[in-house]
C-alpha positions as CSV (number, residue, x, y, z in Angstrom):
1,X,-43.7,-37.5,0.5
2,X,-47.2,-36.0,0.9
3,X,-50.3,-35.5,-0.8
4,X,-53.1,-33.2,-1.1
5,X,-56.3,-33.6,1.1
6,X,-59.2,-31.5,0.7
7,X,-61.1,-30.1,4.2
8,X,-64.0,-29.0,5.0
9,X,-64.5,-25.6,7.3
10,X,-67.8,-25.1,9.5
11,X,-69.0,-22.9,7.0
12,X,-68.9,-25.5,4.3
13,X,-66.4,-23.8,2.5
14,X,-63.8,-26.5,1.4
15,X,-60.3,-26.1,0.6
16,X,-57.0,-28.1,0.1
17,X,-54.1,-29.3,2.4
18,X,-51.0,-31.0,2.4
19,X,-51.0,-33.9,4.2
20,X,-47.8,-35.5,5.3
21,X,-48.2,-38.8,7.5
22,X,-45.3,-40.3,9.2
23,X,-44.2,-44.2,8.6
24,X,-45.0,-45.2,12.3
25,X,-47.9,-44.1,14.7
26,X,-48.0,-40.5,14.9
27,X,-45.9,-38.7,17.9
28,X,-48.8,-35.8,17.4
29,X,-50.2,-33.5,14.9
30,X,-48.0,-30.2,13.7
31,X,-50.6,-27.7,11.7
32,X,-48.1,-25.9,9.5
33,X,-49.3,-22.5,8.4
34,X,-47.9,-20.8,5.3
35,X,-45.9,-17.4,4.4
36,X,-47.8,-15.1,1.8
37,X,-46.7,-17.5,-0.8
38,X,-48.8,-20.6,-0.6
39,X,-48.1,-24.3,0.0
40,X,-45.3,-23.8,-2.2
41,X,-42.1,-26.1,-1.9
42,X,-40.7,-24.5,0.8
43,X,-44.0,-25.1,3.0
44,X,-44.4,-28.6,1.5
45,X,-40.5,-29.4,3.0
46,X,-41.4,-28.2,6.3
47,X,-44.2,-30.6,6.5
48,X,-42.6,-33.4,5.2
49,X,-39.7,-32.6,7.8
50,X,-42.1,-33.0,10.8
51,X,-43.7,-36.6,9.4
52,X,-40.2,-37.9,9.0
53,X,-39.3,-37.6,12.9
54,X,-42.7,-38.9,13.4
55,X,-45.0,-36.1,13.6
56,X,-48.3,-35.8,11.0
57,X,-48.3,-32.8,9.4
58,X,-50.8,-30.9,7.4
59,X,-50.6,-27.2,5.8
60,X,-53.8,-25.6,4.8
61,X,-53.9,-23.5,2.0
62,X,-55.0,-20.7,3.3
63,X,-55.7,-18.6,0.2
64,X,-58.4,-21.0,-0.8
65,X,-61.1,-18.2,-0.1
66,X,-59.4,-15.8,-2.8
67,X,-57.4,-17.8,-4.8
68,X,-56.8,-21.6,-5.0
69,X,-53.6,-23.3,-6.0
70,X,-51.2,-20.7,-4.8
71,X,-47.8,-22.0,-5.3
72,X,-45.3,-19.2,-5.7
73,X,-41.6,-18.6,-5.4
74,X,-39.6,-15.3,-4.1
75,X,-38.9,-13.0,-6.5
76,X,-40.2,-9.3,-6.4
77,X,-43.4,-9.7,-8.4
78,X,-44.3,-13.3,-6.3
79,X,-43.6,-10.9,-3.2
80,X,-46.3,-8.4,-4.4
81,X,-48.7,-10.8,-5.8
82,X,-48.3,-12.8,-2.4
83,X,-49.2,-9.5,-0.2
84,X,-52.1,-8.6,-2.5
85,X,-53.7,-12.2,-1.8
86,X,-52.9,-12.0,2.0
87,X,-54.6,-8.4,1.7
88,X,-57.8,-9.7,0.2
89,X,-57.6,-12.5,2.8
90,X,-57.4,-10.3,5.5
91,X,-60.3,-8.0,4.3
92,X,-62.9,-11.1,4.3
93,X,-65.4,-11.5,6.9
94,X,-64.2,-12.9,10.4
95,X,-63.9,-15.7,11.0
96,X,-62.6,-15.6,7.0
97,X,-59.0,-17.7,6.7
98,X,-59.3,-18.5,10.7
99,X,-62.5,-21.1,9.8
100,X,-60.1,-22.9,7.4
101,X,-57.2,-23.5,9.9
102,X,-59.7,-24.2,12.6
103,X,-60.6,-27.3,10.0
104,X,-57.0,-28.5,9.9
105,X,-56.8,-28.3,13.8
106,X,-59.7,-30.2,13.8
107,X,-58.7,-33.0,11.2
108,X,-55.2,-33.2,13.4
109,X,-56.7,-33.3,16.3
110,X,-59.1,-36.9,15.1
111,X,-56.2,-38.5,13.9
112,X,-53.8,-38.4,17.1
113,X,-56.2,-37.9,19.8
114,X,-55.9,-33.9,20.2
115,X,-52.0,-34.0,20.3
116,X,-52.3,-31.2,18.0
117,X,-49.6,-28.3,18.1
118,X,-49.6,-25.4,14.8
119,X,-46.7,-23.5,13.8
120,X,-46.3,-20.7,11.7
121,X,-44.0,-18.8,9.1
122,X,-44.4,-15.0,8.4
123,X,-48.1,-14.4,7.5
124,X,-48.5,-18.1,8.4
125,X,-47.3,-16.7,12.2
126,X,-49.3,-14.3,12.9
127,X,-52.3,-16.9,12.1
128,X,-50.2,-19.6,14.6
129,X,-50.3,-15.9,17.1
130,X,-54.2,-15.6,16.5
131,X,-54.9,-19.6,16.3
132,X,-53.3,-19.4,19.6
133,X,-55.5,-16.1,21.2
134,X,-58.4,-17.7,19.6
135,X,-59.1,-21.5,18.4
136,X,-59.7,-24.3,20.3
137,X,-58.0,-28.0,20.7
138,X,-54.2,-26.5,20.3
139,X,-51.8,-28.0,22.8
140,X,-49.0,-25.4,21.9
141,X,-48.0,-22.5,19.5
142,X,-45.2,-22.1,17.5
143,X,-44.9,-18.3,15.4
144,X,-41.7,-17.4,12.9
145,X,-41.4,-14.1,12.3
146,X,-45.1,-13.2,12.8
147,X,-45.5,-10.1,10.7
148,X,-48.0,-7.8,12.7
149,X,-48.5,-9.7,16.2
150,X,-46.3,-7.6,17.9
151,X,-48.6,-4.5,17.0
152,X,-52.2,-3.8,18.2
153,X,-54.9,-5.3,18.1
154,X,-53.2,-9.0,18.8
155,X,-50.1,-7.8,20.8
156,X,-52.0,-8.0,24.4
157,X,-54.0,-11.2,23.1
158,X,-53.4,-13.5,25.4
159,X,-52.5,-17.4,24.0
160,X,-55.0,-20.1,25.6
161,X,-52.1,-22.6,25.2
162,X,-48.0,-22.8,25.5
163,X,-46.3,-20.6,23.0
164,X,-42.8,-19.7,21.4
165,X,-42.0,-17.3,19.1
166,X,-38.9,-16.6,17.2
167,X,-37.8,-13.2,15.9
168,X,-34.9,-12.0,13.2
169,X,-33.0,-9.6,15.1
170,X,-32.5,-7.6,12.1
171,X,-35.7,-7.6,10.2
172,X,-36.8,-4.5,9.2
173,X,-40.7,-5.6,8.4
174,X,-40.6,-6.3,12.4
175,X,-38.8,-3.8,14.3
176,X,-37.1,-4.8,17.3
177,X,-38.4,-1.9,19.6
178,X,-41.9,-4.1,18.8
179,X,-40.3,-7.6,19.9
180,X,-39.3,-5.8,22.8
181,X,-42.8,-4.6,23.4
182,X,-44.6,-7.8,23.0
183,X,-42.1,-9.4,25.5
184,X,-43.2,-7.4,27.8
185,X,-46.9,-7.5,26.9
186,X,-46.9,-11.2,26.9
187,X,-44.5,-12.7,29.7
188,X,-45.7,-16.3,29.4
189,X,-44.5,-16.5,26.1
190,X,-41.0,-17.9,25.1
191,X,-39.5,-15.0,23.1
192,X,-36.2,-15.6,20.9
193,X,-34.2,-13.3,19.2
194,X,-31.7,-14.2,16.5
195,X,-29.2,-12.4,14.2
196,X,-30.8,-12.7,11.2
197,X,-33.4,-10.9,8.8
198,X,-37.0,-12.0,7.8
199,X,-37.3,-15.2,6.4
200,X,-34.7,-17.0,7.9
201,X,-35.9,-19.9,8.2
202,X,-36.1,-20.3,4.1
203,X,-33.2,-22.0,2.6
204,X,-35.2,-20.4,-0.9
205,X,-34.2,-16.7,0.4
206,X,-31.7,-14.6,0.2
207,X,-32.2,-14.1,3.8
208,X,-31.7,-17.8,5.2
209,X,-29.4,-18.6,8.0
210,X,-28.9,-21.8,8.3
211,X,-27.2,-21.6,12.3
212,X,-30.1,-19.3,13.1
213,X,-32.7,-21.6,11.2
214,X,-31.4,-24.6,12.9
215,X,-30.6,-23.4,16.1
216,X,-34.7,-22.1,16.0
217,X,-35.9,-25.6,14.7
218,X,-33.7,-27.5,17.8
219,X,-36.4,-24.8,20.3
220,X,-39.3,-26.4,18.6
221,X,-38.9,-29.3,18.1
222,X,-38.2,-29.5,22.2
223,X,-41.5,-27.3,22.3
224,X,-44.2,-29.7,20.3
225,X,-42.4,-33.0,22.2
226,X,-42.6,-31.5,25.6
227,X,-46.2,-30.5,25.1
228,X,-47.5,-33.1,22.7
229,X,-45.7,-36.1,24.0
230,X,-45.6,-34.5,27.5
């Protein structure tokens, strides 16, 4: 079980994290970066998944620059208030939510010698995408259903470290035709496709698929060892 750390960004600005920490000597760091419905349960699972096969684990909250304590479930009216805050998010000033997951990478990176690898889930992928493209000390990417990186401006971005990204074969909010084009923009990434919709990955939603979810967490979990432990 976790707890909540507070971090400090470059800016000053400071904001909270869940912090998971494995029983033995961490394996490696795993930044875990949210959907567009904060470090809700869901998230707060994921993390304490990777610290119980050895990995620490830290999610940001990466609302903290318009809203703090976000902790929302899936029903229609979380859904819209969760894309209004990732709106307002996306409308601050660069580096804006970018500063506050650089400040997680960093606080990884101390505590296990820059084994540090960040995954993402929905809005929380495209930020793994652009952590990838853009931030420094990552050993290796991993991006779920990255709503918008397979669309200009970050589909020809080009990672600065190992990356994977998963896709639901039958998500509407990311057509295929756009997976198809970022595979071919971006070669040196590790593309999967699965049949399923958005939000697989969430045993919360209506959308989970739990042999697409597990077969997806079996690809990277063999990512982050072979480039953490590698």
């Amino acid at each position: 079980m976790g707890h909540f750390v507070q971090l400090r960004a470059i800016d000053g600005f400071e904001s909270q994290a869940y912090f998971a920490q494995p029983k033995t000597e961490p394996r490696g760091a795993i930044v875990v970066l949210p959907e567009i419905f904060g470090v809700n349960s869901h998230i707060r699972n994921i993390a304490d998944g990777f610290a119980f096969i050895g990995f620490l684990a830290i999610a940001p909250a990466t609302f903290s620059r318009v809203k703090k304590d976000v902790d929302l479930g899936y029903t229609a009216p979380d859904v819209e208030i969760g894309r209004a805050l990732k709106n307002l998010s996306e409308g601050l000033p660069p580096p804006g939510v970018m500063a506050d997951v650089q400040a997680a990478i960093s606080h990884a990176s101390l505590a296990t010698k820059g084994k540090v690898g960040v995954v993402g889930y929905c809005w929380g992928g495209l930020l793994s995408w652009r952590a990838a493209t853009q931030l420094a000390n990552i050993k290796a990417a991993v991006t779920y259903y990255g709503g918008g990186m397979t669309l200009e401006p970050e589909l020809h971005k080009k990672p600065l470290c190992p990356t994977l990204s998963h896709f639901g074969a039958k998500d509407s909010l990311i057509p295929l035709s756009t997976v198809q084009a970022f595979k071919q923009a971006q070669p040196n990434v590790e593309v999967h496709e699965y049949d399923a919709d958005h939000g697989f990955n969430c045993d919360q939603r209506g959308s989970y698929n739990a042999a697409a979810a597990d077969l997806a967490l079996e690809r990277t979990l063999g990512f982050f060892i072979k480039h953490l432990e590698g």
